[in-house]
C-alpha positions as CSV (number, residue, x, y, z in Angstrom):
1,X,60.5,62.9,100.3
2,X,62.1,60.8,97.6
3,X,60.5,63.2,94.6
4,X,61.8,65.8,96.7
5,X,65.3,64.7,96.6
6,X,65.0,63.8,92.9
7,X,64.2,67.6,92.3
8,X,66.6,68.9,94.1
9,X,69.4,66.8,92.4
10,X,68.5,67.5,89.2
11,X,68.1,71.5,90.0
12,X,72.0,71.2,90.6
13,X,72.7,69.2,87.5
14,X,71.3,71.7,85.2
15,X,73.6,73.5,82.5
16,X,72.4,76.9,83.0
17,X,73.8,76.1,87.3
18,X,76.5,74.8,85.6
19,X,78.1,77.5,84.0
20,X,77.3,80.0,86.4
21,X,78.9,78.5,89.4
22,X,82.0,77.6,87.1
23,X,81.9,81.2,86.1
24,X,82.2,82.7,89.7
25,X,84.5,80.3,90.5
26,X,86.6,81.5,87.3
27,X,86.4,84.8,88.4
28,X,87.4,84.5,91.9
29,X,90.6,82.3,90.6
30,X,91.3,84.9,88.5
31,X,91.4,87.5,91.1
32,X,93.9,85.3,93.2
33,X,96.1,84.5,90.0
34,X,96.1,88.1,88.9
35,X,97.3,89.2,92.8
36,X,100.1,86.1,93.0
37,X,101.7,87.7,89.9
38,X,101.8,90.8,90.6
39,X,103.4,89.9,93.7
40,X,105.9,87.0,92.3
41,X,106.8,90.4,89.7
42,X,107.3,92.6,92.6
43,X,109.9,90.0,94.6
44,X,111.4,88.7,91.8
45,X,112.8,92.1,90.4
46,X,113.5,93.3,94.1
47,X,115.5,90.9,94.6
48,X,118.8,92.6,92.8
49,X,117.8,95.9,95.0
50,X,117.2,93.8,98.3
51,X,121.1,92.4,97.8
52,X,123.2,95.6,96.2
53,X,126.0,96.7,97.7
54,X,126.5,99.9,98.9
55,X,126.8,103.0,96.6
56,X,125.1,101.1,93.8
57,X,121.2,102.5,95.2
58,X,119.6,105.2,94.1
59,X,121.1,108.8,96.7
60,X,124.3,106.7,97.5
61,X,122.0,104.7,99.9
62,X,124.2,101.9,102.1
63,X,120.9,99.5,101.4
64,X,117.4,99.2,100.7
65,X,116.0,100.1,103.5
66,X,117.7,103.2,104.2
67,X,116.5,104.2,100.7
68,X,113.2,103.0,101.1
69,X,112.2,104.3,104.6
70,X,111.9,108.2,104.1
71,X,109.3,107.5,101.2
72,X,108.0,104.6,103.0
73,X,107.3,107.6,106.4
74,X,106.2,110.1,103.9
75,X,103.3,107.7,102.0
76,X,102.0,106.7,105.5
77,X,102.5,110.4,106.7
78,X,100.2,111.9,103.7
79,X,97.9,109.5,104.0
80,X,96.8,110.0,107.8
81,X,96.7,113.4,107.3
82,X,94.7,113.3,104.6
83,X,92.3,110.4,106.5
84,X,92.0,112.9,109.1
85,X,90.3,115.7,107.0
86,X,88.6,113.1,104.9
87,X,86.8,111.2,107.5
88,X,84.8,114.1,109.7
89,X,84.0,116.0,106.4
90,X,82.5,112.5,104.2
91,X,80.8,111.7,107.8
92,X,79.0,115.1,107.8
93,X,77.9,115.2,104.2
94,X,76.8,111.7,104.0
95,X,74.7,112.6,107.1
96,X,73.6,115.8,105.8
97,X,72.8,113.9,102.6
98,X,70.7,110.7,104.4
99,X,69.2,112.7,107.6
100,X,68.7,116.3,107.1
101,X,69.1,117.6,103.3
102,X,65.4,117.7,101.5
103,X,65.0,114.7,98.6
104,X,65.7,116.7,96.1
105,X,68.9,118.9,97.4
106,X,70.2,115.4,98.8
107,X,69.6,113.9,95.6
108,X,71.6,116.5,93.7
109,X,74.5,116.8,96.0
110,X,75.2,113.0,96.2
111,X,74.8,113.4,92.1
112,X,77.8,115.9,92.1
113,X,79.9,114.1,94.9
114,X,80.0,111.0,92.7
115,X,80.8,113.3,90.0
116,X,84.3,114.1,92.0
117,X,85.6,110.4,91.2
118,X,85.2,110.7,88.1
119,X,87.6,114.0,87.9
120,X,91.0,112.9,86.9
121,X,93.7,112.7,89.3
122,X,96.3,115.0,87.4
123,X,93.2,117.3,86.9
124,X,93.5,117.7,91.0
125,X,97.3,118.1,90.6
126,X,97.0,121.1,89.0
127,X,94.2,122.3,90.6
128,X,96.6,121.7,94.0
129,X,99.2,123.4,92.0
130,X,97.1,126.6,90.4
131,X,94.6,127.4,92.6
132,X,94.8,125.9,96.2
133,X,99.1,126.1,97.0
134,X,99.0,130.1,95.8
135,X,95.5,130.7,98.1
136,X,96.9,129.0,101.0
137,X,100.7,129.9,101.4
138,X,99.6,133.4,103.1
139,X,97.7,131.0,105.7
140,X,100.7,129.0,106.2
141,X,102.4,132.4,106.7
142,X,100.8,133.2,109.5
143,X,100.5,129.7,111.0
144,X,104.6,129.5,110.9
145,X,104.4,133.3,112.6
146,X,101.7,132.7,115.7
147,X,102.1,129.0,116.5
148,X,105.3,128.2,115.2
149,X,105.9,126.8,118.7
150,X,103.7,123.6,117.6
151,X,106.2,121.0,116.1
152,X,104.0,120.7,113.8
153,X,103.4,124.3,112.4
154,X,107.9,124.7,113.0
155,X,109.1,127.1,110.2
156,X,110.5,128.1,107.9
157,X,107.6,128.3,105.3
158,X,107.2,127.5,101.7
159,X,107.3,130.3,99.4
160,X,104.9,128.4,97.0
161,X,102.8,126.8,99.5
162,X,103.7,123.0,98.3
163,X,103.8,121.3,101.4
164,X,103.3,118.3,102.7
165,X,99.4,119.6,104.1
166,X,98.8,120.9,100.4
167,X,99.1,117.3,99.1
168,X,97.3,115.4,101.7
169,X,94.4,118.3,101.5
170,X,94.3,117.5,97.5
171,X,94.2,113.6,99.0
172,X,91.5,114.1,101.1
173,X,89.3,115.4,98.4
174,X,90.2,112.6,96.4
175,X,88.9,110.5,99.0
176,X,85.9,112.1,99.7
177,X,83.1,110.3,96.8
178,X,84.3,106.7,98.2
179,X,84.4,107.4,101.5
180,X,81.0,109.7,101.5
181,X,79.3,107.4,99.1
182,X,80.0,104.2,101.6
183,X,79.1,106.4,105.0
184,X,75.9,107.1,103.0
185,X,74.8,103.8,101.9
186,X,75.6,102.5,105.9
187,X,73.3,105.3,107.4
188,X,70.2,104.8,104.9
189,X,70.4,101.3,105.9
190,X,69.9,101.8,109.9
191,X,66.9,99.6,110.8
192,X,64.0,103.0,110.5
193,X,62.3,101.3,113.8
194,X,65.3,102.1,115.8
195,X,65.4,105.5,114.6
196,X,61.3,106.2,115.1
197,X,62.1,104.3,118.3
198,X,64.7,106.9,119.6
199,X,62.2,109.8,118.2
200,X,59.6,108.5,120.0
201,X,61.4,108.1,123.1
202,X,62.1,112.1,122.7
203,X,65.2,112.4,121.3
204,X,66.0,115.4,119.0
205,X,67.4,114.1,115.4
206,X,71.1,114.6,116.6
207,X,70.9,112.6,119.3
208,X,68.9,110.0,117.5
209,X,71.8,109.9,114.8
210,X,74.0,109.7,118.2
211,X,72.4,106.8,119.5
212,X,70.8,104.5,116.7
213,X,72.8,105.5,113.3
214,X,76.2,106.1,114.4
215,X,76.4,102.7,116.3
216,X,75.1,100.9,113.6
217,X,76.9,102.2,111.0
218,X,80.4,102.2,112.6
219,X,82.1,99.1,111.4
220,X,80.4,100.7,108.1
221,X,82.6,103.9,108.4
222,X,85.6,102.2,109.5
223,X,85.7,100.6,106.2
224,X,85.1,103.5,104.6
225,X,88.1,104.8,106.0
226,X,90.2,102.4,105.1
227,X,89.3,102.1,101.5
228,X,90.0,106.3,101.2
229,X,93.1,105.0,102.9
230,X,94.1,102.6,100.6
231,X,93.6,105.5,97.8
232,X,95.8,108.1,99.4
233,X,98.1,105.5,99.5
234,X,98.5,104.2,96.5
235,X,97.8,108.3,94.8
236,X,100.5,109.5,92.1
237,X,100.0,111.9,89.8
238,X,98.6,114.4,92.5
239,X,101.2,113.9,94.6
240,X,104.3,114.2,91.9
241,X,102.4,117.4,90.6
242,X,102.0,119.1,94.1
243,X,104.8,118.1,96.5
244,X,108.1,119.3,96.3
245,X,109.7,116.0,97.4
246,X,112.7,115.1,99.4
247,X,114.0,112.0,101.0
248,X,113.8,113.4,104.6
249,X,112.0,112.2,107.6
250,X,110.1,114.9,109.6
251,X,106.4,115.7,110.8
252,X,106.8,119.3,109.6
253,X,104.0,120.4,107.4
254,X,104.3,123.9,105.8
255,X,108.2,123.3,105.3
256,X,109.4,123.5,102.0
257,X,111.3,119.8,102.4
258,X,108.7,117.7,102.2
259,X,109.1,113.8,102.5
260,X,108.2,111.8,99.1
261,X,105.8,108.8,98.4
262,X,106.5,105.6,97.4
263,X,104.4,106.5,94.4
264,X,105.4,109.6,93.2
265,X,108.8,108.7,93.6
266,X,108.4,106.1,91.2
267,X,106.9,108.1,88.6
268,X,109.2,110.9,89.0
269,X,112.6,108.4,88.9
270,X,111.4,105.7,87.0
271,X,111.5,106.9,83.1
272,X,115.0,107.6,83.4
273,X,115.9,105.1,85.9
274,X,118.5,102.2,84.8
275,X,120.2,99.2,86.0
276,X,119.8,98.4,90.2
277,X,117.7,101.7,90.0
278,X,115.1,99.9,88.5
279,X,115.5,97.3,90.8
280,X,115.1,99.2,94.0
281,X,111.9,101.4,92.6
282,X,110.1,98.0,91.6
283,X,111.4,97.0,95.7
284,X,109.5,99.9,96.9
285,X,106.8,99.1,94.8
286,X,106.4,95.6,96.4
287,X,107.1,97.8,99.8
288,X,104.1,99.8,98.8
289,X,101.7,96.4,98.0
290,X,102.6,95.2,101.3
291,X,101.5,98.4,103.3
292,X,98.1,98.7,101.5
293,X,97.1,94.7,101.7
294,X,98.0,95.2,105.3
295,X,95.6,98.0,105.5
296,X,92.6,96.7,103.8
297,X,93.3,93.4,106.0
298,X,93.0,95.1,109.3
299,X,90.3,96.9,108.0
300,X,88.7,93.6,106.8
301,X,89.1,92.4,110.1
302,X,87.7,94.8,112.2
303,X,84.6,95.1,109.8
304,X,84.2,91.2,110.4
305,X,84.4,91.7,114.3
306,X,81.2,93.9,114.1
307,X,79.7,92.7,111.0
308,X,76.4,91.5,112.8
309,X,75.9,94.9,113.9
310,X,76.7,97.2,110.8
311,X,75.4,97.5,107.1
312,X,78.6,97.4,105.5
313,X,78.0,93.5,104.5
């Protein structure tokens, strides 16, 4: 017992244990000191923005947060719409990829949608721009002409087809390699005896990916979610490239007034931005840091609730 306990003791004194667990704690400081300036930055320069008077803001804006608020709407706004075309379509590949595609096709697939976060974001700007705005705006068209009576789809329609639905669609395919790589991972690691078990039992594959993957993996793809969440969020170049911004507050999507994001916004205004302007861009900035750690720490927290049921720790 007592040689035991002698090992053990000097197995904590050696160097090599040492500098590895002073190196992981260095790291982890690091992380925290990094995140504390970033923030002291942020509310340190907002501070000029948070107190102007009125006229001095950016659009003749009484205060802050009458300036702040439309881009504040239109970052969330793009962002769930683009959440809500990302999430079904990296479900169903990821599932296509683990469950049903053959090695080598799922293989080659998962290959190319990795390949897709590698891809630039102005890249799928212009692409938005080029390519998808021109083929959808006769779409939009006839949305606006047959179901303009949904809020939603309320007319008029952009001539160019830079809405507010082109951007998030550009978003959501700039979500898709996290979010499908993630939903992947969680479904290959489903315990295989609760999948032969639901086989055996007669299930057909669907309802076996009903019943044993989907449960497990659902804290899995709820933090999947909120990580392509956190992306559209914090997006720029694609955004400032596709949208035609304007600091307006509406739920319309094939309008041609769109409302801005806290992003774009400050890389459109910010090179020729000076003075209190400055200010209140670096306020929406810290606006903007606020809104994302709140996302990743619900998300964080409803992973934790489930974690004993899902792969995603």
């Amino acid at each position: 017992m007592t040689a035991g306990t002698t090992g053990a003791t000097k197995a904590k004194l050696r160097l090599g244990d040492r500098i590895f667990s002073s190196s992981t704690i260095l790291a982890g400081s690091i992380i925290l000191i990094l995140l504390a300036a970033v923030a002291a930055f942020l509310v340190v320069q907002s501070i000029p923005a948070l107190v102007a008077k009125p006229g001095t803001l950016p659009n003749n804006a009484s205060n802050f947060w009458v300036y702040v608020w439309p881009l504040v709407f239109g970052t969330i706004w793009a962002a769930l719409i683009a959440l809500v075309i990302a999430t079904p379509l990296s479900i169903g590949i990821a599932l296509f990829i683990s469950h049903y595609a053959p090695r080598r096709l799922a293989q080659t697939l998962g290959y190319i949608i990795d390949l897709l976060a590698a891809v630039p974001s102005v890249v799928f700007g212009l692409w938005g721009i080029v390519v998808l705005a021109p083929f959808l705006q006769p779409f939009y068209t006839w949305l606006v002409t047959n179901m303009g009576w949904f809020p939603l789809f309320s007319g008029p329609v952009s001539g160019t087809g830079r809405t507010i639905l082109t951007a998030a669609i550009v978003l959501a395919v700039m979500c898709l390699p996290i979010m499908t790589a993630i939903c992947r991972e969680v479904f290959l690691q489903t315990p295989r005896l609760h999948e032969e078990a639901a086989l055996a039992l007669g299930a057909t594959r669907w309802e076996m990916i009903k019943t044993a993957v989907l449960p497990f993996a659902r804290a899995g793809i709820i933090s999947a979610a909120m990580l392509g969440l956190g992306r559209a969020l914090g997006e720029t170049m694609a955004i400032a490239l596709v949208l035609s911004p304007a600091l307006v507050v509406n739920f319309f999507l094939l309008t041609s007034q769109n409302p801005n994001t806290i992003a774009a916004n400050i890389a459109l205004q910010f090179p020729e931005a000076t003075g209190v302007t400055v200010n209140a861009l670096l306020a929406s900035g810290l606006v903007l840091f606020v809104v994302t750690l709140a996302v990743n720490s619900v998300a964080r927290y409803v992973v934790n609730r489930r974690k004993a049921f899902s792969g995603a720790n």
